[in-house]
Backbone bond lengths (Angstrom), bond angles and torsions (degrees), N, CA, C in turn:
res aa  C-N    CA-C-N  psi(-1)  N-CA   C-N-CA  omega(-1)  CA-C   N-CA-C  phi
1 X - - - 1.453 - - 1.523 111.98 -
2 X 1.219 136.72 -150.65 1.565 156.40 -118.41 1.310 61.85 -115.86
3 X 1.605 115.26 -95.65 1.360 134.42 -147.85 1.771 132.16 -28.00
4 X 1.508 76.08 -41.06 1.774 117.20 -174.94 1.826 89.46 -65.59
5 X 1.753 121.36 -64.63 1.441 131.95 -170.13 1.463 88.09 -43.60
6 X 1.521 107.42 -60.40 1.763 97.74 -159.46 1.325 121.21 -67.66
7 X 1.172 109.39 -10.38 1.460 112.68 169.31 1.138 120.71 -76.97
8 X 1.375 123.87 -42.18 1.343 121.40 170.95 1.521 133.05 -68.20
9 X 1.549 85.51 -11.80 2.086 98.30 -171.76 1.671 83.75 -93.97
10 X 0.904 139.25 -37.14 1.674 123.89 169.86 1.372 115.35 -62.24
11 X 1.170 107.40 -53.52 2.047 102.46 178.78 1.430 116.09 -63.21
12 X 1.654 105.96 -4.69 1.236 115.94 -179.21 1.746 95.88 -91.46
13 X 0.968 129.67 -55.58 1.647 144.22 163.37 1.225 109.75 133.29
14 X 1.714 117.48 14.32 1.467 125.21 152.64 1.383 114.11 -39.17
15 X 0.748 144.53 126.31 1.617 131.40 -176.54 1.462 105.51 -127.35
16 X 1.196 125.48 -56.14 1.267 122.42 158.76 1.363 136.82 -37.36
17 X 1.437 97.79 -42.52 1.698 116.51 -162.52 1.620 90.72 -88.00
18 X 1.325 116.69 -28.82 1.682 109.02 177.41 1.709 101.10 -69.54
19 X 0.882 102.38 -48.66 1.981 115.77 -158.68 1.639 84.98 -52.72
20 X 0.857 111.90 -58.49 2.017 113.96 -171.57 1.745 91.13 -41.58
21 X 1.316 116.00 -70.03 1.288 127.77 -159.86 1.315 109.38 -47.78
22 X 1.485 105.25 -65.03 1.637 111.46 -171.24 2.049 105.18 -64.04
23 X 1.048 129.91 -31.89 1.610 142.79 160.91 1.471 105.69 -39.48
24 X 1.524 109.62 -60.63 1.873 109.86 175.70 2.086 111.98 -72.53
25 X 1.541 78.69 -27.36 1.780 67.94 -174.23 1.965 97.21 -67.32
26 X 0.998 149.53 -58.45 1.112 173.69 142.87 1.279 90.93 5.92
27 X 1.462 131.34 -82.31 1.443 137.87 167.39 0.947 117.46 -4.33
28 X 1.897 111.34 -86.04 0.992 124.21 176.70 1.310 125.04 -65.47
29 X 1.758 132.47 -2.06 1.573 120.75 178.53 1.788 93.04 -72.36
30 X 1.457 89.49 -41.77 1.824 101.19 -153.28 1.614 79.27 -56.86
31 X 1.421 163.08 -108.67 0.894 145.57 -23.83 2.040 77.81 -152.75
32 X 1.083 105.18 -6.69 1.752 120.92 -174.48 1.951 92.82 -89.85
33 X 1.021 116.21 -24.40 1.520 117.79 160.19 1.973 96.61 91.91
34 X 0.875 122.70 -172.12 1.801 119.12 -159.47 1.797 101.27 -97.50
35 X 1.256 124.13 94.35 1.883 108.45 144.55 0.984 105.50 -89.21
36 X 1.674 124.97 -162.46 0.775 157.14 -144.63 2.418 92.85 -102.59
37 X 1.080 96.99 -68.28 1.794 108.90 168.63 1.070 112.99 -78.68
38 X 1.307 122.18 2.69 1.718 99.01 163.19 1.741 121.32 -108.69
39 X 1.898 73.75 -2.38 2.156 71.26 175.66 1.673 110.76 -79.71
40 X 1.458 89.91 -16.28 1.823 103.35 -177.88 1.586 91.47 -57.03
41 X 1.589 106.67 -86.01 1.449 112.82 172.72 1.583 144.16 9.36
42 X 1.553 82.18 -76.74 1.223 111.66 166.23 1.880 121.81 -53.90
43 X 1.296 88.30 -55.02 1.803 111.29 165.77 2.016 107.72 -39.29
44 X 1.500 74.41 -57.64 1.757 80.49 -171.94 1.706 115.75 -63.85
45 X 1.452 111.79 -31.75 1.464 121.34 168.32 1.480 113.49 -60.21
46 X 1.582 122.22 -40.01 1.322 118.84 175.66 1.691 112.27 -71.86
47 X 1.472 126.27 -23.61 0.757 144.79 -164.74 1.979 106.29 -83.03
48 X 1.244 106.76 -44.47 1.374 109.78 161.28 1.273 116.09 -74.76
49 X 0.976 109.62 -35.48 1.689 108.06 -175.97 2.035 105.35 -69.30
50 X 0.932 103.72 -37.54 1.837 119.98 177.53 1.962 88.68 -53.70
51 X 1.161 112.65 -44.44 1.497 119.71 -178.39 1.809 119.58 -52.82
52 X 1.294 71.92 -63.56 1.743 106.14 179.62 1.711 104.56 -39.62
53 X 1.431 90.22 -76.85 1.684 92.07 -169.00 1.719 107.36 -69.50
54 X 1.453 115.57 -9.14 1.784 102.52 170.00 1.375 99.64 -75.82
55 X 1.165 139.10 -32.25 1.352 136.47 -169.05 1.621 95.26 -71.57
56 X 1.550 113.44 -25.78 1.348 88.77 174.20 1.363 141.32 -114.36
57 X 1.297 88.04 27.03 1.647 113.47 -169.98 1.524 128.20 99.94
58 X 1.175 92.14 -16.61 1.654 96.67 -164.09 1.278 96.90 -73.36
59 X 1.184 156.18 79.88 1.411 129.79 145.18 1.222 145.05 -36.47
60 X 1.562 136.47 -12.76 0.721 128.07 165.68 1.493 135.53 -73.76
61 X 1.639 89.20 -34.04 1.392 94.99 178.41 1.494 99.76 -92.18
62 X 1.403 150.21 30.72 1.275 160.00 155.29 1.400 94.72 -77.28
63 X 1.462 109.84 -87.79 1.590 112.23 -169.69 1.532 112.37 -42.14
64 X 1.450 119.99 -46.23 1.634 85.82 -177.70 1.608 122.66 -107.64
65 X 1.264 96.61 39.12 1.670 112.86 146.30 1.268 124.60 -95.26
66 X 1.401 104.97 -23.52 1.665 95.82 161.76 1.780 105.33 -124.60
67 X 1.123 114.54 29.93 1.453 109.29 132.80 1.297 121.40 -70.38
68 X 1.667 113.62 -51.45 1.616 127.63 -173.61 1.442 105.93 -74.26
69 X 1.760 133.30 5.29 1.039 111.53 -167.17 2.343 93.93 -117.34
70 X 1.462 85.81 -16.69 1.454 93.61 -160.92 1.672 106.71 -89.82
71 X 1.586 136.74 10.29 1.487 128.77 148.15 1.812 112.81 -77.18
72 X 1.352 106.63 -22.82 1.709 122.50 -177.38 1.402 97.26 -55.75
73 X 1.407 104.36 -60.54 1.773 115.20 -160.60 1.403 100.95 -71.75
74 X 1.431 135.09 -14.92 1.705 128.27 -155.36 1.365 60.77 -99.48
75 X 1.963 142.40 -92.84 0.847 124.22 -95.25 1.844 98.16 -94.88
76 X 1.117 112.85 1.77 1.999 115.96 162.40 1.366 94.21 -104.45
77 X 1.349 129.85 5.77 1.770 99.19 175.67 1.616 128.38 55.85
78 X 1.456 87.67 13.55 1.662 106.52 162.40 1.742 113.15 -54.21
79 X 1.768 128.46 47.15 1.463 122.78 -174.65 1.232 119.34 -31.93
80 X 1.318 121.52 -67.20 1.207 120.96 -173.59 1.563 108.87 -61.53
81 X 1.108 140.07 -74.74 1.690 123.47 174.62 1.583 115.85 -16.38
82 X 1.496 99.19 -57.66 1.405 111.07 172.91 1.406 123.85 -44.22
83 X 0.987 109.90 -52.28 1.651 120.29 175.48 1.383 120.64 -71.46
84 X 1.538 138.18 -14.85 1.367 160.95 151.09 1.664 102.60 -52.25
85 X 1.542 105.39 -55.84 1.515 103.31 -152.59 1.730 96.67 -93.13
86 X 1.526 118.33 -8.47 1.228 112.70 -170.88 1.908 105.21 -105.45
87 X 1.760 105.69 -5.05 1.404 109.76 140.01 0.980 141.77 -61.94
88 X 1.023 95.49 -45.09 1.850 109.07 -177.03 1.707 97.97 -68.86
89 X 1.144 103.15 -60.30 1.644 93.35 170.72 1.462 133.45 -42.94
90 X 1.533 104.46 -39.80 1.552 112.43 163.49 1.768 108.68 -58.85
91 X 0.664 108.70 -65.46 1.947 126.37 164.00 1.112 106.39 -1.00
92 X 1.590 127.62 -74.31 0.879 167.42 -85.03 1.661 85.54 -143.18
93 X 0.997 107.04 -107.35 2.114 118.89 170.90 1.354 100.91 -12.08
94 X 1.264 124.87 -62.89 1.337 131.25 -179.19 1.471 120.21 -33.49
95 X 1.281 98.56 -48.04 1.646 100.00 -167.13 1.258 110.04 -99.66
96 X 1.658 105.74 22.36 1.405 116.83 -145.39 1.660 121.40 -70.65
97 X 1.429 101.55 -176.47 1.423 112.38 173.93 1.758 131.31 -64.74
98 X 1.112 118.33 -167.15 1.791 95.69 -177.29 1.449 139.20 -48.13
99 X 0.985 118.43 171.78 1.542 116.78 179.07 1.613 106.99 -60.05
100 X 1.110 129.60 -52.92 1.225 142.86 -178.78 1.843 121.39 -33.95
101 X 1.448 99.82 -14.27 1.398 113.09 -156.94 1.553 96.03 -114.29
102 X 1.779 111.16 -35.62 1.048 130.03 171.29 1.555 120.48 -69.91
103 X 1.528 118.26 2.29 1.544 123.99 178.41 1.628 103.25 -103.45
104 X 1.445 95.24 -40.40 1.613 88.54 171.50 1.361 137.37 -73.94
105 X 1.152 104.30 -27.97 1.827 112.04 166.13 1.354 114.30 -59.77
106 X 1.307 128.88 -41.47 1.790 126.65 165.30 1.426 133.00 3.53
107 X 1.294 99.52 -60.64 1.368 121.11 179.24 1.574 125.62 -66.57
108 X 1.299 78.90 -57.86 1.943 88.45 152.80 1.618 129.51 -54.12
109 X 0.991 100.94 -15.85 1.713 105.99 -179.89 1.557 97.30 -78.74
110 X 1.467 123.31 -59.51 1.152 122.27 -158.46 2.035 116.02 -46.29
């Protein structure tokens, strides 16, 4: 599918030509209305796209594509998706934004 193209046009280092792809795949899940496999889908499209824009700097709009992609994957137990999109999120934190943001996460580590 879509998702699969955009994945490969990024590992390819298309970055653009994925972002188009994974944007229509996304489109069209949302617009396919809610089962059960298309929230996965769909999940996985936000989940590339969370990719997409870290590859392109944007972090912001990274993190909450795989904020919006990572309750999908806990609540089917999709692990492996899960573990992709909760990298990229680590990824992401890492290189992260101010200190200030970095006092509140603490707690959560423990």
């Amino acid at each position: 599918g879509l998702v699969e193209i955009a994945e490969n046009l990024l590992a390819l280092g298309q970055v653009e030509e994925a972002l188009g792809r994974a944007e229509e795949a996304h489109r069209l899940l949302e617009s396919l209305g809610d089962d059960g496999s298309r929230s996965v889908e769909l999940a996985m499209s936000e989940r590339v796209l969370g990719e997409i824009y870290q590859a392109r700097g944007d972090v912001d709009k990274a993190r909450s594509w795989f904020e919006s992609s990572i309750p999908v994957f806990e609540a089917t137990r999709e692990s492996e998706e899960l573990e992709r999109a909760r990298r990229g999120l680590a990824a992401i934190d890492d290189t992260g934004p101010p200190v200030e943001e970095e006092k509140e996460h603490h707690h959560d580590l423990a």
